[in-house]
Every structure is written in C-alpha cells, then in structure tokens.
C-alpha positions in Angstrom: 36.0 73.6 13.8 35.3 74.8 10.1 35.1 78.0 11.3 37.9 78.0 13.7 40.1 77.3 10.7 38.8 79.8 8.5 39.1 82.8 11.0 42.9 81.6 11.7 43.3 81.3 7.6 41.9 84.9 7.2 43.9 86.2 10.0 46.9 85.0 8.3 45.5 86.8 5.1 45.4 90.1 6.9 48.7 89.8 8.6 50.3 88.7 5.2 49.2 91.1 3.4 48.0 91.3 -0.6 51.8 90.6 -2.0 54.0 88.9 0.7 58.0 89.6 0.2 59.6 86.2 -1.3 62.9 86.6 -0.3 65.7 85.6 -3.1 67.1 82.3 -2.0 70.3 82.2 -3.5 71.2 78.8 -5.7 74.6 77.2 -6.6 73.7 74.4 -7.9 74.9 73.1 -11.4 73.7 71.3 -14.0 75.3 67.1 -14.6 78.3 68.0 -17.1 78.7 71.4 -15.9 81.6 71.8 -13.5 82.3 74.3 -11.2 86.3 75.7 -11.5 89.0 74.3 -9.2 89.8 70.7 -8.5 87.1 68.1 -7.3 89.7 66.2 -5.5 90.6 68.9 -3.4 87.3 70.3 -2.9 86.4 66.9 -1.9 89.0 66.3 0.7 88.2 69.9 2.2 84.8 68.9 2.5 85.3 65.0 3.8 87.9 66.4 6.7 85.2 69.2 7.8 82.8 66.2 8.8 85.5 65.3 11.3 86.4 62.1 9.0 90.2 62.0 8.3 91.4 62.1 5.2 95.3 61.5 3.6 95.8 61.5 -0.2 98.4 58.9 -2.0 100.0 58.1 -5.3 98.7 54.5 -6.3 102.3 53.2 -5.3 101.3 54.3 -1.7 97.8 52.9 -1.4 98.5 49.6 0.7 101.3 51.1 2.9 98.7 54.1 3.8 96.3 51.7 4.7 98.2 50.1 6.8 98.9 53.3 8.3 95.5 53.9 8.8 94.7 50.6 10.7 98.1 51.1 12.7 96.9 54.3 14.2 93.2 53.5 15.0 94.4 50.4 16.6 92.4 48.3 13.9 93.8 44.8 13.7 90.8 42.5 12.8 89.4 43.8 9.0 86.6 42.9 7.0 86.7 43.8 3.4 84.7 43.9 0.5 84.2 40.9 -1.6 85.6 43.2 -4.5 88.4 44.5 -2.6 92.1 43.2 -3.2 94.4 45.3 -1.5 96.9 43.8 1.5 96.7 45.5 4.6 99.8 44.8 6.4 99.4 44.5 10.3 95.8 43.1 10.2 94.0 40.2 9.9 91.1 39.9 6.9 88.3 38.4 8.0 85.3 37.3 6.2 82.5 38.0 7.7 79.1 39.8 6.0 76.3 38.8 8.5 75.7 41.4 11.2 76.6 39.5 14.5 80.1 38.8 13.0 80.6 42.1 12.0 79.7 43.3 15.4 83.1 41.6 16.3 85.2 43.0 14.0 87.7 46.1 14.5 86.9 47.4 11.2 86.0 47.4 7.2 88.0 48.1 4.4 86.0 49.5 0.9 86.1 51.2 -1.9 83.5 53.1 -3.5 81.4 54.2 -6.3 81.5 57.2 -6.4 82.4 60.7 -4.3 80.8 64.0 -4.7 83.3 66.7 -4.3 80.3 69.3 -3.8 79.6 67.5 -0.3 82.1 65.6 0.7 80.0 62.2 -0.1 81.1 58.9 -0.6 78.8 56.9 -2.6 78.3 53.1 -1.7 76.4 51.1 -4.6 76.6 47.3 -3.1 78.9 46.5 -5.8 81.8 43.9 -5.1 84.0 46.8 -4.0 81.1 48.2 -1.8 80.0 45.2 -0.2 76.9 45.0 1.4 75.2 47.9 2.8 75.5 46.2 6.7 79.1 45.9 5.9 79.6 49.6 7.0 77.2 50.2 8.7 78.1 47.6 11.5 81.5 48.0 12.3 83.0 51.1 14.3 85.7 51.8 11.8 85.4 52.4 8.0 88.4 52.8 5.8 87.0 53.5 2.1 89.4 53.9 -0.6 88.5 56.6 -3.2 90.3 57.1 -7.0 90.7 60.3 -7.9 88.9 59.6 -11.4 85.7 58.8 -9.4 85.0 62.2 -8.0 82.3 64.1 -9.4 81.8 67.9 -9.2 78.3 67.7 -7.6 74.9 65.9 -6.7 73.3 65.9 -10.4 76.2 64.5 -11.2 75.8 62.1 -8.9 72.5 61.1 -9.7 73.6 60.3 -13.8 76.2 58.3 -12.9 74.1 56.1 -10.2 71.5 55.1 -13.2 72.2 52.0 -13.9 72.8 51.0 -9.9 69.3 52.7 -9.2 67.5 50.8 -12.4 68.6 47.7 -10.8 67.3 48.2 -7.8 71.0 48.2 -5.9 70.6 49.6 -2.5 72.6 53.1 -2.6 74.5 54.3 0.6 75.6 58.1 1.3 78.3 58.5 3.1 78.7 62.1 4.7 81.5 61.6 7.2 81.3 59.3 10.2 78.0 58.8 11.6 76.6 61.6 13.8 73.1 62.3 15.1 72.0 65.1 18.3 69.9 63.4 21.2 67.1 65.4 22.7 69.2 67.8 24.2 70.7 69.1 21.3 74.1 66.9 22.2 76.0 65.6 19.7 76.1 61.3 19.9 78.7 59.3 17.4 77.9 56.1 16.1 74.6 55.3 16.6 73.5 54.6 12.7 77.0 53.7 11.3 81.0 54.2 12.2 82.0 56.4 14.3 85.2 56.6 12.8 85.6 56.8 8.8 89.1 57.5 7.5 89.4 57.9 3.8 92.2 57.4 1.1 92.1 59.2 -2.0 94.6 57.4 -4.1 95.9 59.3 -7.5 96.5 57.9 -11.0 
C-alpha cells in the first residue's frame, strides 16, 4: 500500500511539474470599518430579492400597515412573534407559541433582527427578545423579519465585530440567506426542508 501511494504521489510530481501555475484568485473582501461605496440598504435589498425572498422598503410610519400587507397576500392569518416584538399586525391573530409542535400549526412568524449584511443579503438572528428562539423560524413556513435601516452592515467582517458580545455569550446565531433552499440527489431544487419556504422582509427607514 506504501508503495502504491508513493508511485501515485510521484506521478503527481511529474505531471505537476517543478513550479505549478497558482492562478490569481481575485478578492473583494474588506476590512470591519472599511466600507465599500454606494448604499448598504440598497445593496442589501438587491441581494435579499435575488434569493427569491421578497422584499418592500417603508418609512417607519408604514411599518405595521406593510406588514399587514405582507400577511394579507401570503394568506397568513395565525402569527407567532417574538417575545421582543411589539408591532400590531392587523388581519391576524398573535399566537404565542415557542415549542416546535405548536409552531408546526401556525401560518407564520413575525421578527426582527440583529443584524443584515448588505454584502450577502443576510439577515442575522442572535436569539435576542426580537429574534426569538432559533426554532421560532425555523418551524414555521412563513417568516416576516423586520430589518432597520441602521442595522445593515457593509459586509461579513463586519458582521462578525458586531456579533461579539452575542458569540461570547454563547447565544445561538442564525444566518438567514433567503428562504430555505437545498438540491436533492438529482440536482433539483426542494424549498423548505431546513427552514421557511417563504421569507418576506421589511426594511423600515428612520
């Protein structure tokens, strides 16, 4: 076997050559603090809507009457929420329910977020009172997360300063990269399996 593997290794070698080319991999990544130009916000609502999530952006006068929108046109009329989470959602009943079997029997869940990552189109989920738990949205078939404006970052390092404290406490940390999405064995593209198939966000200015 010993030699086996050093004939394949050698081979290898040969066909390598002395210097093999290392292609230039090109790299746009920034450093935390050093944005890239244009507005995160509407980098990060390009990116959110090319996940197939939909995305609608509001003045803070707005917020409640765009969620109810939201929950009109997906035909969600049973909502969970966040403990953290306040706003009214007209046309829907809140329900409060955090264990997994109850969620299952829900329409939908209502969030906010800790963060969003304009780079990726990522919405960041800490387990804070405005998070909820992480089953919370993972459960349901519909999320509706709420994003400010001030909360988007320009990228991942960015990400990863502001998630510090969450991480030293040992929070649980959800990324959210549109609605849930996964290929079977033949390559075919199956929603919902780890999480909602349907994510609709509202990014509320102000």
């Amino acid at each position: 076997m010993s030699d086996a593997r050093t004939d394949v290794i050698a081979r290898i070698r040969e066909a390598l050559g002395p210097a093999p080319e290392v292609p230039d991999v090109p790299r746009d990544y920034h450093l935390a603090g050093t944005a890239p130009e244009g507005d995160p916000v509407a980098r990060f609502c390009e990116r959110v809507a090319e996940y197939k999530a939909t995305v609608r952006r509001v003045p803070e006068s707005q917020l409640e009457e765009a969620l109810a929108d939201v929950c009109r046109e997906r035909g969600t009329r049973r909502l969970a929420a966040a403990p953290g989470v306040s706003w009214e959602v007209a046309g829907t009943e809140r329900v409060h329910a955090l264990e997994p079997r109850a969620l299952d029997a829900v329409d939908g869940v209502l969030t906010g977020c800790a963060l969003a990552v304009a780079e990726t189109g990522t919405i960041v989920l800490d387990s804070s009172p405005v998070c909820g738990p992480r089953a919370l949205t993972l459960v349901p078939d519909h999320h509706v997360c709420v994003v400010r404006a001030r909360q988007v970052v320009p990228g991942v390092p960015d990400a990863v300063a502001a998630l510090a404290e969450a991480a030293r406490e040992a929070r649980p940390i959800t990324l959210v990269s549109g609605p849930s999405a996964t290929s079977d064995i033949e390559l075919k593209r199956v929603e919902g399996v780890h999480g909602p198939r349907r994510l609709d966000v509202v990014v509320v200015d102000g």
